[in-house]
C-alpha positions in Angstrom: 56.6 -24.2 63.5 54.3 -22.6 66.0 51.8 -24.3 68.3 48.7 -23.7 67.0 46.5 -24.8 69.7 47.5 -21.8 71.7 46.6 -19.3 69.5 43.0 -21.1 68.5 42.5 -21.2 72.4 43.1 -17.6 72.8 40.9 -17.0 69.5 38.2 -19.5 70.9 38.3 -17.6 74.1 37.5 -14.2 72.8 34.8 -15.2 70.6 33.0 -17.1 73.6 33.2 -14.4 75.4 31.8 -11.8 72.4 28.8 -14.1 72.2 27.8 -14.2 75.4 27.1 -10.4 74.6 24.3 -11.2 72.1 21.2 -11.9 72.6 19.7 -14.6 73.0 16.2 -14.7 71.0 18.5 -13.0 67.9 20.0 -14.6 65.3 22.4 -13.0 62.9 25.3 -13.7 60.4 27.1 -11.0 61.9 29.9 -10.0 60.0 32.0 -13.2 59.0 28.8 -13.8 57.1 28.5 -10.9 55.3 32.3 -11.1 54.6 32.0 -14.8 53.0 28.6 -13.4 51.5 30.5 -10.1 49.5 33.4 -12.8 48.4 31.1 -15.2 46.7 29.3 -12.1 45.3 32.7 -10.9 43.9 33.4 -14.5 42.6 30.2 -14.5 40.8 30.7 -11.3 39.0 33.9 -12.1 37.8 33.0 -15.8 36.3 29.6 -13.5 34.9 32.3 -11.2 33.4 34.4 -14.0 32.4 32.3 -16.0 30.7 30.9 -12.8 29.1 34.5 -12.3 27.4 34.1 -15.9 26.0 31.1 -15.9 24.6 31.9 -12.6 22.6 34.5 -14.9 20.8 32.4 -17.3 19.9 31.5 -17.4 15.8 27.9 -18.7 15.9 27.7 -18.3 12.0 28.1 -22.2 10.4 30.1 -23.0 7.6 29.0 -24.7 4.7 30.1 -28.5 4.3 32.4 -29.3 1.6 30.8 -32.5 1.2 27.1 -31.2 0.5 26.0 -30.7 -2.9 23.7 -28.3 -3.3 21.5 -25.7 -1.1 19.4 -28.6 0.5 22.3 -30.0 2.3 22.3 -33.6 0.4 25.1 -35.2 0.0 26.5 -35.5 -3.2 27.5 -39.7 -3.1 24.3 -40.2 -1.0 21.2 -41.5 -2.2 18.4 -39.0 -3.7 15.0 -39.5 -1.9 12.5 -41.0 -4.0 9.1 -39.1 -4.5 6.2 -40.8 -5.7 
């Protein structure tokens, strides 16, 4: 396998060198940040479009319990409440 070390060195090198060249009183992202800033922008939009997909599947309707008796919902072993 490779050294690494040499080839961080020469990469450490030229970047030192490139920001020398700005200035100063100026800070930017420059352009590694706007590259990790357009990947997590494409990330988001495809867990939005994901997600999206799911929920269309979803059935939101409920189905009536087997066990109820009736359109109140009571259970038909359960005890009745009492009015009065």
């Amino acid at each position: 396998m490779p050294d690494m070390s040499a080839s961080v060195s020469l990469a450490a090198t030229h970047l030192v060198s490139l920001a020398k060249e700005v200035d100063e009183n100026k800070v930017t992202p420059g352009v590694l940040g706007f590259i990790v800033f357009a990947v997590m922008a494409l990330a988001v939009w495809g867990l939005m479009k994901s997600m999206n997909r799911h929920m269309g599947k979803v059935d939101f309707k409920e189905t009536p319990d087997p066990e109820t008796d009736g359109p109140k919902g009571t259970p038909s072993g359960g005890a009745k409440p009492q009015h009065g």
